[in-house]
C-alpha positions in Angstrom: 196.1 209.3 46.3 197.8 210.1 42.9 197.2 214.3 44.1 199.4 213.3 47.0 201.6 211.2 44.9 202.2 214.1 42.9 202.2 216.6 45.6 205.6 214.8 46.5 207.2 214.6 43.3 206.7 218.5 43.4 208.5 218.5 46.5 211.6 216.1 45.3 210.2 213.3 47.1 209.5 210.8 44.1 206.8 208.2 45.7 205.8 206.4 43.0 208.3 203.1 43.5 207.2 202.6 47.1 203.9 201.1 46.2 202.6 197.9 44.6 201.1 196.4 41.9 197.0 196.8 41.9 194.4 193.7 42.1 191.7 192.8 39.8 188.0 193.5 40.9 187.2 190.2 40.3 190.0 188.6 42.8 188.4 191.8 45.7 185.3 191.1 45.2 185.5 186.8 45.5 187.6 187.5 48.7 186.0 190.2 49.8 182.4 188.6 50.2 184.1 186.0 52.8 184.2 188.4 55.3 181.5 190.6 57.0 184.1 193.9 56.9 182.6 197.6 55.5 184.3 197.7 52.0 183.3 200.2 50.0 183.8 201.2 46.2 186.5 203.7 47.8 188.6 200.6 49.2 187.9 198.2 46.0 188.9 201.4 43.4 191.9 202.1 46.0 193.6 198.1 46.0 192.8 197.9 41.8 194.9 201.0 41.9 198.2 199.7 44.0 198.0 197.0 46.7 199.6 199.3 49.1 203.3 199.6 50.1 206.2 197.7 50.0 207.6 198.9 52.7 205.7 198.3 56.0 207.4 201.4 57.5 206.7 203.8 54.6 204.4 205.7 56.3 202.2 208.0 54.2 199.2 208.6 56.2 200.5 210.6 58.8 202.0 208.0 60.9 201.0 205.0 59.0 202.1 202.7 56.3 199.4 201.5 53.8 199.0 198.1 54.5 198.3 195.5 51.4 195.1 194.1 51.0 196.5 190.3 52.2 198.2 192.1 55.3 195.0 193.9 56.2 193.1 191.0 56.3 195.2 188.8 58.0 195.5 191.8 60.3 191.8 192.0 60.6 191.4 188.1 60.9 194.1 188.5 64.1 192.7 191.7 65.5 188.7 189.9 65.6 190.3 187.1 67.5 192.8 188.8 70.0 192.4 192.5 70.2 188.4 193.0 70.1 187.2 189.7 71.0 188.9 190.8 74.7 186.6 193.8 74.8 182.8 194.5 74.9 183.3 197.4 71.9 178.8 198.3 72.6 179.0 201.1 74.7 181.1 203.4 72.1 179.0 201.9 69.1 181.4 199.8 67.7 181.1 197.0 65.6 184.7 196.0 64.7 183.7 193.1 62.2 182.4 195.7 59.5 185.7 197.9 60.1 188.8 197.0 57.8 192.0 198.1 58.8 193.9 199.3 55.9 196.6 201.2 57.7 198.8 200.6 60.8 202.6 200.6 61.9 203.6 198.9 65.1 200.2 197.7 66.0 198.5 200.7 65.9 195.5 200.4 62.7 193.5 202.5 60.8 190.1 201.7 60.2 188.0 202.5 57.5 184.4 202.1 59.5 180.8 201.6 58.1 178.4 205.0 57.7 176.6 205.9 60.4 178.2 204.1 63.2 177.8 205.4 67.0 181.1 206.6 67.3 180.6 209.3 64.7 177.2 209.5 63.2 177.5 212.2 61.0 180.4 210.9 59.1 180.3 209.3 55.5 183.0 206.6 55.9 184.6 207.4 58.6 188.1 206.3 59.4 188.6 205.4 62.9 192.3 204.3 65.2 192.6 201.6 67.2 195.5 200.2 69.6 195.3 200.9 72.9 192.0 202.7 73.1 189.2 203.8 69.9 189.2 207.2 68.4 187.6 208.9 65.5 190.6 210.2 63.0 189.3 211.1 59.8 185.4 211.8 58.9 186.4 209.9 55.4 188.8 209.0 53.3 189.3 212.0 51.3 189.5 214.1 54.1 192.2 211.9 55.6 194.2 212.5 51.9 193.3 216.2 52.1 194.4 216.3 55.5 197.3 214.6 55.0 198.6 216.3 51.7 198.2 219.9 53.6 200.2 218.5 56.7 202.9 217.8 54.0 202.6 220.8 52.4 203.2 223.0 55.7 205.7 220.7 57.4 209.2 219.6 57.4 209.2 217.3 54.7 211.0 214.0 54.7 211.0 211.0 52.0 209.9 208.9 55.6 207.1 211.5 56.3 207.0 215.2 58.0 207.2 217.7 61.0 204.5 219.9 61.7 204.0 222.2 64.9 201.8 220.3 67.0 199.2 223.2 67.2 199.3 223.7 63.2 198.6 220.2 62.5 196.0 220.1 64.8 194.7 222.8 63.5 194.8 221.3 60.1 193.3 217.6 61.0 190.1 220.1 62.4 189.6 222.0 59.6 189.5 218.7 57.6 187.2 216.7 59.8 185.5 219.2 61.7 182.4 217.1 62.7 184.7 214.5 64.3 186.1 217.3 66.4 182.7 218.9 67.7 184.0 222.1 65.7 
Protein backbone atom coordinates (compact mmCIF):
# COMPACT_ATOMS: atom_id res chain seq x y z
CA UNK A 1 0.00 0.00 0.00
CA UNK A 2 2.58 2.74 0.96
CA UNK A 3 4.41 1.74 -2.97
CA UNK A 4 1.05 2.94 -4.26
CA UNK A 5 0.89 5.69 -1.78
CA UNK A 6 3.95 6.87 -3.03
CA UNK A 7 3.40 6.08 -6.60
CA UNK A 8 0.74 8.98 -6.33
CA UNK A 9 2.62 11.48 -4.65
CA UNK A 10 5.04 11.07 -7.66
CA UNK A 11 2.27 11.74 -9.78
CA UNK A 12 0.94 15.03 -7.75
CA UNK A 13 -1.78 13.19 -6.33
CA UNK A 14 -0.81 13.41 -2.52
CA UNK A 15 -2.89 10.34 -0.76
CA UNK A 16 -1.68 10.26 2.35
CA UNK A 17 -4.64 12.46 4.26
CA UNK A 18 -7.42 10.27 2.77
CA UNK A 19 -6.81 7.45 5.13
CA UNK A 20 -7.24 6.68 8.85
CA UNK A 21 -5.65 6.11 11.82
CA UNK A 22 -4.40 2.26 12.34
CA UNK A 23 -5.77 -0.31 15.17
CA UNK A 24 -3.87 -2.09 17.72
CA UNK A 25 -3.32 -5.94 17.20
CA UNK A 26 -4.66 -6.53 20.33
CA UNK A 27 -8.21 -4.69 19.69
CA UNK A 28 -8.10 -7.10 15.77
CA UNK A 29 -7.38 -9.90 17.22
CA UNK A 30 -10.20 -9.77 20.41
CA UNK A 31 -12.75 -8.86 17.60
CA UNK A 32 -11.52 -10.67 15.13
CA UNK A 33 -11.96 -14.25 16.89
CA UNK A 34 -15.88 -13.43 17.21
CA UNK A 35 -16.29 -14.17 13.78
CA UNK A 36 -15.61 -17.29 11.54
CA UNK A 37 -14.25 -14.72 8.47
CA UNK A 38 -10.56 -15.67 6.62
CA UNK A 39 -8.25 -13.03 8.20
CA UNK A 40 -5.00 -13.33 7.54
CA UNK A 41 -1.70 -11.59 8.81
CA UNK A 42 -2.03 -9.53 5.46
CA UNK A 43 -5.50 -8.01 6.65
CA UNK A 44 -4.37 -7.69 10.53
CA UNK A 45 -0.66 -5.86 9.30
CA UNK A 46 -3.08 -3.91 6.71
CA UNK A 47 -5.81 -2.27 9.60
CA UNK A 48 -2.61 -1.67 12.25
CA UNK A 49 -1.37 0.22 9.38
CA UNK A 50 -4.52 2.69 8.55
CA UNK A 51 -8.20 1.64 9.20
CA UNK A 52 -9.07 2.47 5.72
CA UNK A 53 -10.51 5.63 4.16
CA UNK A 54 -12.27 8.39 5.23
CA UNK A 55 -14.03 8.91 2.42
CA UNK A 56 -16.44 6.05 1.43
CA UNK A 57 -16.10 7.22 -2.23
CA UNK A 58 -12.31 7.48 -2.40
CA UNK A 59 -11.83 4.71 -4.43
CA UNK A 60 -8.33 3.31 -4.63
CA UNK A 61 -8.71 -0.22 -5.72
CA UNK A 62 -9.76 0.28 -9.04
CA UNK A 63 -13.34 0.97 -8.39
CA UNK A 64 -13.46 0.66 -4.81
CA UNK A 65 -13.09 2.48 -1.59
CA UNK A 66 -11.24 0.79 1.28
CA UNK A 67 -13.65 0.14 3.75
CA UNK A 68 -12.74 0.50 7.70
CA UNK A 69 -12.46 -2.46 9.68
CA UNK A 70 -15.99 -1.51 11.76
CA UNK A 71 -17.67 -0.84 8.20
CA UNK A 72 -16.44 -4.21 6.81
CA UNK A 73 -17.85 -6.05 9.50
CA UNK A 74 -20.89 -4.55 9.84
CA UNK A 75 -20.98 -5.04 6.11
CA UNK A 76 -20.14 -8.64 6.48
CA UNK A 77 -22.63 -9.11 9.51
CA UNK A 78 -25.47 -7.52 6.78
CA UNK A 79 -24.26 -9.30 3.74
CA UNK A 80 -24.45 -13.14 5.86
CA UNK A 81 -27.97 -12.25 6.71
CA UNK A 82 -29.46 -10.69 3.49
CA UNK A 83 -27.29 -11.09 0.43
CA UNK A 84 -25.89 -14.84 0.91
CA UNK A 85 -28.18 -16.25 3.22
CA UNK A 86 -30.78 -15.85 -0.10
CA UNK A 87 -28.48 -18.06 -2.15
CA UNK A 88 -27.19 -21.66 -2.07
CA UNK A 89 -23.28 -20.29 -2.73
CA UNK A 90 -22.13 -24.75 -3.00
CA UNK A 91 -22.09 -25.17 -6.50
CA UNK A 92 -19.25 -22.43 -7.22
CA UNK A 93 -17.34 -23.43 -3.83
CA UNK A 94 -18.15 -20.67 -1.89
CA UNK A 95 -18.15 -20.37 1.62
CA UNK A 96 -19.03 -16.62 2.31
CA UNK A 97 -18.66 -16.83 6.21
CA UNK A 98 -14.66 -17.12 5.89
CA UNK A 99 -14.66 -14.20 3.20
CA UNK A 100 -14.29 -10.52 4.64
CA UNK A 101 -15.12 -7.88 2.56
CA UNK A 102 -12.72 -5.10 2.91
CA UNK A 103 -13.61 -3.11 -0.08
CA UNK A 104 -16.85 -2.06 -1.86
CA UNK A 105 -18.64 1.24 -3.19
CA UNK A 106 -22.42 1.15 -3.85
CA UNK A 107 -22.89 -2.38 -2.78
CA UNK A 108 -20.65 -3.90 -4.81
CA UNK A 109 -17.56 -5.76 -2.17
CA UNK A 110 -14.38 -7.03 -2.38
CA UNK A 111 -13.55 -10.09 -0.68
CA UNK A 112 -10.55 -11.25 0.58
CA UNK A 113 -11.39 -15.23 0.40
CA UNK A 114 -9.65 -18.26 2.32
CA UNK A 115 -6.68 -20.34 0.26
CA UNK A 116 -7.76 -22.95 -1.69
CA UNK A 117 -11.36 -22.29 -2.06
CA UNK A 118 -13.34 -23.90 -5.21
CA UNK A 119 -13.77 -20.83 -7.01
CA UNK A 120 -9.94 -20.49 -7.60
CA UNK A 121 -7.87 -23.24 -6.20
CA UNK A 122 -4.59 -22.30 -7.22
CA UNK A 123 -4.71 -18.88 -5.67
CA UNK A 124 -2.93 -17.89 -2.23
CA UNK A 125 -5.54 -15.48 -0.88
CA UNK A 126 -7.54 -14.79 -3.39
CA UNK A 127 -9.68 -11.76 -3.64
CA UNK A 128 -13.05 -12.40 -4.93
CA UNK A 129 -16.34 -9.52 -6.05
CA UNK A 130 -19.58 -9.97 -5.13
CA UNK A 131 -22.98 -7.92 -5.92
CA UNK A 132 -24.95 -9.12 -8.32
CA UNK A 133 -23.23 -12.42 -9.27
CA UNK A 134 -19.43 -13.96 -7.82
CA UNK A 135 -16.27 -13.56 -9.61
CA UNK A 136 -12.62 -14.13 -9.05
CA UNK A 137 -10.67 -10.46 -9.25
CA UNK A 138 -7.42 -10.73 -7.86
CA UNK A 139 -5.37 -14.09 -7.19
CA UNK A 140 -4.07 -12.10 -3.88
CA UNK A 141 -3.62 -9.07 -2.34
CA UNK A 142 -0.38 -8.03 -3.73
CA UNK A 143 -1.34 -8.73 -7.02
CA UNK A 144 -4.49 -6.63 -6.63
CA UNK A 145 -1.85 -3.58 -5.42
CA UNK A 146 0.47 -4.48 -8.26
CA UNK A 147 -2.34 -4.45 -10.54
CA UNK A 148 -3.66 -1.59 -9.41
CA UNK A 149 -0.48 0.68 -9.19
CA UNK A 150 0.33 -0.28 -13.10
CA UNK A 151 -3.42 0.66 -14.06
CA UNK A 152 -2.40 4.03 -12.45
CA UNK A 153 0.63 4.25 -13.92
CA UNK A 154 -0.64 3.86 -17.70
CA UNK A 155 -3.94 5.66 -17.29
CA UNK A 156 -5.49 9.00 -17.07
CA UNK A 157 -4.88 9.85 -13.64
CA UNK A 158 -7.28 11.49 -11.33
CA UNK A 159 -7.09 12.33 -7.41
CA UNK A 160 -10.77 10.16 -7.66
CA UNK A 161 -9.06 7.27 -9.55
CA UNK A 162 -8.04 6.71 -13.47
CA UNK A 163 -8.89 5.94 -17.20
CA UNK A 164 -7.35 3.11 -18.87
CA UNK A 165 -8.35 1.69 -22.47
CA UNK A 166 -10.51 -1.15 -21.74
CA UNK A 167 -8.17 -3.63 -23.64
CA UNK A 168 -4.93 -2.27 -21.81
CA UNK A 169 -6.33 -2.73 -18.49
CA UNK A 170 -7.51 -5.93 -19.19
CA UNK A 171 -4.58 -6.71 -20.34
CA UNK A 172 -2.91 -5.55 -17.19
CA UNK A 173 -5.42 -7.30 -14.53
CA UNK A 174 -4.13 -10.71 -16.67
CA UNK A 175 -0.73 -10.35 -16.48
CA UNK A 176 -1.17 -9.82 -12.69
CA UNK A 177 -3.51 -12.66 -11.95
CA UNK A 178 -3.00 -14.84 -14.69
CA UNK A 179 -4.26 -18.17 -13.00
CA UNK A 180 -7.57 -16.43 -12.27
CA UNK A 181 -7.87 -15.85 -15.98
CA UNK A 182 -6.95 -19.45 -17.37
CA UNK A 183 -3.91 -17.62 -19.06
Amino acid sequence: MQKLIDFRSEIGQPIDRHFLPGLSREYLQERISQYPFYFPKELIDLYTWHNGTKDEDFLIFRDMAWLSFENSVSDYESMLENYWSAFDRSEIGLEPAKMFPFAGFNGFYLYLSYPGQAMCPNAELPIIGAGEGEDPYFTSFDSMLNTVEEWFAVGEHKESGYEVEDNLEREIWQKHNFEIFGV
